[in-house]
N, C-alpha and C positions, 0 to 999 in steps of 0.2 A: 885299712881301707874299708869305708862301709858296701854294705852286700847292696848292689846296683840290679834292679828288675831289668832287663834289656832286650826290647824285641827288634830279630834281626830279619830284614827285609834284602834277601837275595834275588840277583838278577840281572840282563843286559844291561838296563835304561835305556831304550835303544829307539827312541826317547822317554825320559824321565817325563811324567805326565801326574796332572788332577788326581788320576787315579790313586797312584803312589801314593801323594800325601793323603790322600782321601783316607786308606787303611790306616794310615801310620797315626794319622786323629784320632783317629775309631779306637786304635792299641792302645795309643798313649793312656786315653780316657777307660775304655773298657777291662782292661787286664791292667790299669795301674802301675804303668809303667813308669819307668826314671828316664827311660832316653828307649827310640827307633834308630839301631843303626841299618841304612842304605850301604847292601856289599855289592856295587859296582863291580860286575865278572867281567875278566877279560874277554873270555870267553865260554859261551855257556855249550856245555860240551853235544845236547840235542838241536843245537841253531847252527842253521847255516851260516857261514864266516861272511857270504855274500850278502852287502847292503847293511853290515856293523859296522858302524862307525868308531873312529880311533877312540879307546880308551878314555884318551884327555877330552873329548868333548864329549863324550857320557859324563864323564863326573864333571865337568865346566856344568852341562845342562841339568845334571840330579842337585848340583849346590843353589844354582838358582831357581827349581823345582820347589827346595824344602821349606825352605821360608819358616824357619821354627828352631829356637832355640835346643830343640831337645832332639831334631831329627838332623844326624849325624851323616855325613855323608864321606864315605872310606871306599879306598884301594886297598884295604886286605887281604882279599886273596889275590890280591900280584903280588903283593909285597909279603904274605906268608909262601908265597910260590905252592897254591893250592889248586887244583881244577875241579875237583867233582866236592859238592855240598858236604859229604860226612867226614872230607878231610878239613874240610874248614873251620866246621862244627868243633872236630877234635879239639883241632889247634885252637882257636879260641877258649874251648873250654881248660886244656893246656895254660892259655896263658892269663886267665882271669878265673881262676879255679871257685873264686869264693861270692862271682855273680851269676843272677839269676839269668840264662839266658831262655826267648821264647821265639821259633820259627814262626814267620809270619809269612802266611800265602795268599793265592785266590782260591779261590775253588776249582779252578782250571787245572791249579798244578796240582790240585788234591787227584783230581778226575785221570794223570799222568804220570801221578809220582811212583806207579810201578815200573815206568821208565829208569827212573832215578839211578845211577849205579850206589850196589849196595843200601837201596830204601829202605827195608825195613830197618837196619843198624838206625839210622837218621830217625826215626820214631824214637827208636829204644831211646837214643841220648838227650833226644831235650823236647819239651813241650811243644805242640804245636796250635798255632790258633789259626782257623782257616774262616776266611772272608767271602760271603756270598759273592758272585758274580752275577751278574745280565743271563738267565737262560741254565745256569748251572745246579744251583739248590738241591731240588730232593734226588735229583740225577746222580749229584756223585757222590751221595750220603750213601746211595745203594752198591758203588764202584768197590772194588777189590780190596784200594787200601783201609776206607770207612768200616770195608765188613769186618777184615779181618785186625781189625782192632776198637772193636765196639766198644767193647765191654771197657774200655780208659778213655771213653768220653766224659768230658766234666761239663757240667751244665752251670756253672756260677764263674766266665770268662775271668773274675778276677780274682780266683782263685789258683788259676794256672801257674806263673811264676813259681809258686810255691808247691806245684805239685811234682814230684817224681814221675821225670819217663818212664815208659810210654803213657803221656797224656796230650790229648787234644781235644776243643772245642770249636764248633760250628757256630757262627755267627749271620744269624739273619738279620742284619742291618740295612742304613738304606743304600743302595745299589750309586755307582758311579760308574757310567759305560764308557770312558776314555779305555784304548787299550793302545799300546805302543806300533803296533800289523796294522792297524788302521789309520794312525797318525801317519807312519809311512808310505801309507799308499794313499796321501792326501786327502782320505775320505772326512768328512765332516764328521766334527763330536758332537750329542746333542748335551746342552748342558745341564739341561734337566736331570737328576738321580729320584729313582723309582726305590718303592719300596715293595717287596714281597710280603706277599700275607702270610 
């Protein structure tokens, strides 16, 4: 089987939104990617269970979200029976041992991912490329996990795939303010995306 670049995009969907695909463009193109897989969590272990909608219409609503042949949209961690991010990580690296895989976030979950169980392991094992947010940028380049893993910042995003963890890249692209907290609580998106200098 040939070696697959694969950036995986974790999460409620809670709803799948603009946003999502918005990064998964950005991966596809930027880090030269083969395929975005969308892991649909059953449940994400820092959300509250109130106001997540069933399973099956997350991923009903991330399939009609993706709209792209290369953006993959999976119940893997139900179906690996996994809960926290570095056991999924595992298991996937486990069962496609000889693809490239790359974490794909916002900048929000950069700014939180000391929350993470077992965060740092989850650097160690696979690339990360982390996506400007609305308000986020140089804020959480200066946070805990940015600092303390400076020095395996790669500055050429499509070189990552091919880099040995711990490696991650910041990306100042253009901005998409859809976020799923706000779709739920019926606020307006603007559809306009901004770009940071």
């Amino acid at each position: 089987m040939a070696r697959l670049k694969i950036g995986l995009l974790g999460g409620s969907f809670n709803p799948a939104h603009e946003g999502h695909r918005h990064i998964s463009l950005l991966a596809l193109k930027r880090l030269q990617l083969d395929h975005v897989w969308w892991l649909v969590s059953p449940q994400n272990p820092l959300k509250d269970r109130t106001g997540m909608a069933p399973l099956a219409q997350r991923l009903a609503g991330a399939r009609a979200m993706a709209r792209h042949p290369r953006i993959l949209v999976s119940d893997l961690e139900s179906r690996l029976g996994t809960r926290f991010t570095v056991d999924t990580i595992a298991a996937l690296r486990r069962r496609w041992p000889g693809h490239g895989f790359v974490w794909l976030m916002g900048a929000d979950n950069l700014a939180q991912l000391p929350r993470w169980h077992r965060w740092s392991e989850i650097v160690e094992m696979v690339p990360m490329a982390i996506f400007n947010r609305p308000g986020q940028g140089h804020r959480v380049l200066a946070g805990a996990a940015a600092a303390r893993f400076a020095h395996k910042r790669v500055r050429n995003p499509a070189a990552l795939p091919d880099t040995t963890a711990p490696a991650w890249c910041f990306l100042f692209t253009q901005l998409h303010p859809a976020s799923s907290t706000a779709i739920r609580g019926g606020r307006e998106i603007a559809d306009e995306s901004r770009k940071e200098a």
